[in-house]
N, C-alpha and C positions, 0 to 999 in steps of 0.2 A: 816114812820117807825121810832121807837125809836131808839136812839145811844145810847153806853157805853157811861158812864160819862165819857170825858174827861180830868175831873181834878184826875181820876186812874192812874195809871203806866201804862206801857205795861207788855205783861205778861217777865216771864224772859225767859230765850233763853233755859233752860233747864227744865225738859222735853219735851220741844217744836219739834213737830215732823207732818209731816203729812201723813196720812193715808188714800188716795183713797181708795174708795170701787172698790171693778172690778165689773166691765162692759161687760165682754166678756164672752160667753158659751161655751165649752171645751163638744162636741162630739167621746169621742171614738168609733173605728169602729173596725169592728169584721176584716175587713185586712184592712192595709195599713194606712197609718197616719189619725189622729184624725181632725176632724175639729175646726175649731173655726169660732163665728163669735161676733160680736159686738152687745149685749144685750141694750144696753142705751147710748143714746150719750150725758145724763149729768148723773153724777154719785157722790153723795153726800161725801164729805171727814171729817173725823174726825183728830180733832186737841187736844191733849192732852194739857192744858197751869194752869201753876201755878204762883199766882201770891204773892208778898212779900206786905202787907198789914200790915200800922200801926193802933192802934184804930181808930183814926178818918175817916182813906180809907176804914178801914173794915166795921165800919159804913155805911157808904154812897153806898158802894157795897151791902153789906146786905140788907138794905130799897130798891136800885133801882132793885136788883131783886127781891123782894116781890113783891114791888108796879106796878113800871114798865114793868118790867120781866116777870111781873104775874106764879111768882116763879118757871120761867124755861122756861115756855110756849111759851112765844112771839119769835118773829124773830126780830132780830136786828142786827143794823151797829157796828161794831166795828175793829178799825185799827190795822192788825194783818200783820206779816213779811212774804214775800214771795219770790219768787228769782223773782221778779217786784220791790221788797223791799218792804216796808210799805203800804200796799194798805188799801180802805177798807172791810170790808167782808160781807158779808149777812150773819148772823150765829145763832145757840138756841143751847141751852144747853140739853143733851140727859140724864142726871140725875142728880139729886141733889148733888152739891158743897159738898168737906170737907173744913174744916175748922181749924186745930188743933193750939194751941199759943203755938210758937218756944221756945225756952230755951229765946232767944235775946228779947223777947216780942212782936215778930214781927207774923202775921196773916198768915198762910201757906195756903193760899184758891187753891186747887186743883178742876180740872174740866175736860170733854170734850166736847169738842164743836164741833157741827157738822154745817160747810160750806156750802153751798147751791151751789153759784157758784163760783170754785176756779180761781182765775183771772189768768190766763194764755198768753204768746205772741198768735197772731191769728199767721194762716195762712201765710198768707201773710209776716208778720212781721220774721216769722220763715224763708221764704225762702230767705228772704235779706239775715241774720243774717248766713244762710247755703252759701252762694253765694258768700260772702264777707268774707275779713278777715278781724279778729276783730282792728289791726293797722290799717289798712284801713278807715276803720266806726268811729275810735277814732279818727283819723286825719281830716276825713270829718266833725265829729262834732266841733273840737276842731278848723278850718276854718271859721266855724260860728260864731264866736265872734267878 
């Protein structure tokens, strides 16, 4: 699978936002509370990200989604923030980049990107984390040194 180039920025933190699709099916009933149940248990998320590009990054982002990108199309790795922090993503673009040049000379490349799988704690990881308090878990790690 292709990567974003690495010698890019990351995107900036604003409009950075993520946006789960839902998953769940909402039954209203003729009496008594409505149902729901759970539609899909992966459910693709849209990531609005802009990035600050000078000629030469704008360049090289420009070519690698034509070329590599195969201008939008592919799926690709790229390391995007998450409350994991920094992880990487499986991610494509869901339409065509703007692009406008800032007053400052600088590349305004707008986009959304849509996640395949959003890295998430499992399970398991969650019920420590529910279990424990978090002085606890900082002490226990911080033991470890």
């Amino acid at each position: 699978m292709i990567r974003f180039p690495a010698t890019l920025p990351m995107p900036l933190a604003e409009p950075y936002a993520v946006k789960p699709a839902d998953g769940v099916v909402r039954t209203d009933m003729e009496q008594g509370p409505a149902r729901q149940r759970r539609e899909f248990t992966q459910v693709p998320t849209k990531i609005p990200v802009k990035w600050r590009f000078t000629d030469a990054q704008y360049a090289v982002f420009d070519a690698w989604y034509q070329w590599k990108g195969k201008a939008g199309a592919e799926w690709f790795v790229i390391p995007l923030r998450s409350g994991l922090g920094v992880i990487d993503h499986v991610a494509r673009f869901t339409k065509q980049y703007e692009a406008p040049l800032s007053s400052g000379g600088f590349w305004l490349v707008t986009v959304e990107l849509e996640v395949r799988d959003r890295p998430v704690l499992s399970e398991a990881e969650l019920d420590i984390l529910l279990d424990s308090s978090w002085a606890d878990l900082s002490g226990a790690v911080t033991g470890l040194d």
